[in-house]
C-alpha positions in Angstrom: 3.0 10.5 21.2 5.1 7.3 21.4 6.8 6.3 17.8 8.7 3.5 16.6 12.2 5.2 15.0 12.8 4.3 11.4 15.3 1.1 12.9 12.3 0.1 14.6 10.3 0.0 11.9 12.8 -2.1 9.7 13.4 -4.2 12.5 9.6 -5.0 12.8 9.1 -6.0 8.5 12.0 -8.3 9.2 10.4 -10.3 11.4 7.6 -10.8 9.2 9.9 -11.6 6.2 10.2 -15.8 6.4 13.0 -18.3 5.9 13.4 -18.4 1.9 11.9 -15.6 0.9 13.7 -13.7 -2.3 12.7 -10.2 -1.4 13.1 -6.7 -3.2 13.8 -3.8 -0.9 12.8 -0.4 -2.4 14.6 2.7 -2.5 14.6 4.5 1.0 13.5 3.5 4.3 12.8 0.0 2.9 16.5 -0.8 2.4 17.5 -0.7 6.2 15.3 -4.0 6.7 18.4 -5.9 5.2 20.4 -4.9 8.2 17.6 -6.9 10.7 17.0 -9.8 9.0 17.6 -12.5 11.4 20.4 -14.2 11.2 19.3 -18.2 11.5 17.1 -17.2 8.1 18.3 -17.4 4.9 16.1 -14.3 3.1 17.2 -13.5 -1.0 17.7 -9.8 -1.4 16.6 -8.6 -4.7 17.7 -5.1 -6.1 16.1 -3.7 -9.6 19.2 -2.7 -11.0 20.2 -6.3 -11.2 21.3 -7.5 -8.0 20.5 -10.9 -5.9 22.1 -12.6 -3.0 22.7 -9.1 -1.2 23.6 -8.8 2.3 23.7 -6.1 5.1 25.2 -3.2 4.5 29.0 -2.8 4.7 31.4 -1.1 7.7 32.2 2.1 7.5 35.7 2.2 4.8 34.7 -0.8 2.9 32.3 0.5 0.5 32.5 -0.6 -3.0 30.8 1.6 -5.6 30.8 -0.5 -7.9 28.6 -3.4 -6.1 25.3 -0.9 -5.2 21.7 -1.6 -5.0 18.6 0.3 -6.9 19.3 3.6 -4.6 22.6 4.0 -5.6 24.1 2.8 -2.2 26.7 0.3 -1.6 25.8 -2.8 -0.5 26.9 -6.5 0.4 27.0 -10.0 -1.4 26.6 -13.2 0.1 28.2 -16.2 -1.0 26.1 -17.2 -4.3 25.1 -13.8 -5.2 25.5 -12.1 -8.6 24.5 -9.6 -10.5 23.2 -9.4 -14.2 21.5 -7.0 -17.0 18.7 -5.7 -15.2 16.0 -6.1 -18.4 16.8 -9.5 -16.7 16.0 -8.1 -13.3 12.6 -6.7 -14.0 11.9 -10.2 -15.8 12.2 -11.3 -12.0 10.0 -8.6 -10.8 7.1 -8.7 -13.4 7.3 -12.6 -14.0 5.8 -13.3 -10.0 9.4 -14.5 -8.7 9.4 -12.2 -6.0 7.4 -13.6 -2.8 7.8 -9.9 -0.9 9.0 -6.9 -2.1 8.9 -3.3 0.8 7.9 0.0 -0.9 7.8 3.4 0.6 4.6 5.3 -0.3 3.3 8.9 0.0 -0.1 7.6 0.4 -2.0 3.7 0.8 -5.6 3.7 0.5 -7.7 1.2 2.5 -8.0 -0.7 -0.4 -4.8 -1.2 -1.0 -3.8 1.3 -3.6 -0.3 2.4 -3.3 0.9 6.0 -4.3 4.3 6.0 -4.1 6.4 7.8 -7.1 5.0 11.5 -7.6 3.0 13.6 -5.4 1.4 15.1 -8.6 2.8 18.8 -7.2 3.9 21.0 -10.7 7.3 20.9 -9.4 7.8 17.9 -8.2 10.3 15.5 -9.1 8.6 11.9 -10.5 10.7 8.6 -9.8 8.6 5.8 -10.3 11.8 3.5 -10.7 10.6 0.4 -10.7 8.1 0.5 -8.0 5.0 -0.1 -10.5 6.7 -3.5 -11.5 7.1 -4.6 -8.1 3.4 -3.6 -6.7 2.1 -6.0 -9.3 4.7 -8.9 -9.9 5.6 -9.5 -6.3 3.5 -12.0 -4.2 3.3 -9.7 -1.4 3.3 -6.1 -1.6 4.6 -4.4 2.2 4.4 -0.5 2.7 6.9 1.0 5.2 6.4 4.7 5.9 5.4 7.7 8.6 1.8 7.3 9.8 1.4 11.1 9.2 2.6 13.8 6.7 4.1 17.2 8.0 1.0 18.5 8.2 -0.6 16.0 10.4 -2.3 14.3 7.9 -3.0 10.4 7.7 -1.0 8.5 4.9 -3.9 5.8 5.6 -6.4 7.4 3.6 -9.9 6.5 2.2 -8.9 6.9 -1.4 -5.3 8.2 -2.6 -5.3 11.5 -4.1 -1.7 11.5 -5.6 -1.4 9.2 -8.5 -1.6 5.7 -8.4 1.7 3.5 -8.6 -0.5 0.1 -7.8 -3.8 -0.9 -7.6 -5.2 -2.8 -4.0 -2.0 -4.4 -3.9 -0.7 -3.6 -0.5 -1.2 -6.0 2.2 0.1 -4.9 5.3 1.6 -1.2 6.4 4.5 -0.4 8.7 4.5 2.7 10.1 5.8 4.4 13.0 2.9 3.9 15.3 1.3 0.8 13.9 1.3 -2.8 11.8 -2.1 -2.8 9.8 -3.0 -5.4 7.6 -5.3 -4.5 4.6 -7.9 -6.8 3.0 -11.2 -6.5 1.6 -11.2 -2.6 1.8 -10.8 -3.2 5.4 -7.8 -1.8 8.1 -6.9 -4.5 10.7 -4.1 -3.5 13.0 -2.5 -5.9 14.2 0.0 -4.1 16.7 0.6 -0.9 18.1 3.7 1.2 19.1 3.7 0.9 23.2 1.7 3.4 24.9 -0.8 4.4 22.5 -4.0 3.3 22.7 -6.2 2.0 19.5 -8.6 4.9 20.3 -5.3 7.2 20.3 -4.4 5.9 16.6 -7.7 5.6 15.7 -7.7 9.9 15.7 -5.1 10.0 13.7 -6.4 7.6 11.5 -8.4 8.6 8.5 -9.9 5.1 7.9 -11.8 2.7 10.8 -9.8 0.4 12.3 -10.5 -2.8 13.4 -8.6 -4.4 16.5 -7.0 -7.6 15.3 -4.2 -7.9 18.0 
């Protein structure tokens, strides 16, 4: 089966992201979108830990570890960046001044419910961070993650069965075989990795689809 590879992926949610936009990238696979943004944009990276104005991130021997985002790695900062307390940065988050902010999840329901910080396993590790601040206080809540577990089961699911970071705020999924967009308890898909065919996705899909390409 054809797949997008995880550069793919963040190449595709930059496209989407538009001139403007102040945008938080969560911890993860959501971080590498900063290094497609395009470059005739100007998009406002956000970062929990009190960060804004962050660019790509930097060559190889000119880290600073002092100057890192919310997953502890180093990062860039644009001319008029700056960084500050971060009770100051969730003040951003959960006061609506973020128009986008890129999770990761474990699970999205076709709702929109977003599962994304424990797997609800007795020996698993919970990090909720500050992913149940951005869910709610951003405008626009993006989910970038696999289409399938190990197993081979769909992260598109009817209802999510780990717990709930979010409730039906996800609007669109980016995964490594499709873009779906998610409103009124419906699955839209907007595009497809090349060579696999709705009907293809659609098996490994545990919610319908609907073609919206």
């Amino acid at each position: 089966m054809n797949k997008w590879t995880r550069n793919q992926m963040a190449e595709r949610v930059a496209q989407d992201i538009a001139d403007g936009a102040v945008v938080n990238l969560g911890i993860g696979l959501p971080t590498m979108v900063a290094n497609y943004l395009p470059a005739d944009r100007e998009v406002i990276l956000h970062s929990e830990n009190g960060v804004i104005g962050m660019g790509p991130a930097p060559a190889a021997g000119e880290e600073d570890y002092d100057l890192i985002n919310a997953g502890k790695q180093p990062v860039t900062l644009l001319a008029g960046g700056c960084f500050f307390h971060h009770a100051d940065s969730f003040g951003m988050m959960r006061g609506g001044h973020l128009d986008i902010c890129v999770l990761g999840a474990f699970q999205v329901a076709v709702n929109g419910d977003l599962a994304n910080w424990h797997t609800g396993a007795p020996d698993a590790i919970p990090a909720v961070g500050g992913a149940m601040d951005l869910a709610i206080g951003a405008k626009k809540t993006y989910v970038m993650m696999e289409h399938l577990t190990k197993s081979g089961e769909s992260k598109l699911a009817a209802e999510c069965t780990y717990p709930i970071t979010g409730v039906s705020c996800v609007s669109r999924i980016y995964t490594d075989l499709a873009v779906i967009d998610l409103a009124d308890g419906k699955a839209t898909v907007k595009e497809i990795v090349e060579g696999l065919s709705l009907e293809e996705l659609q098996k490994v899909t545990a919610v319908p689809l609907t073609d919206g390409r």
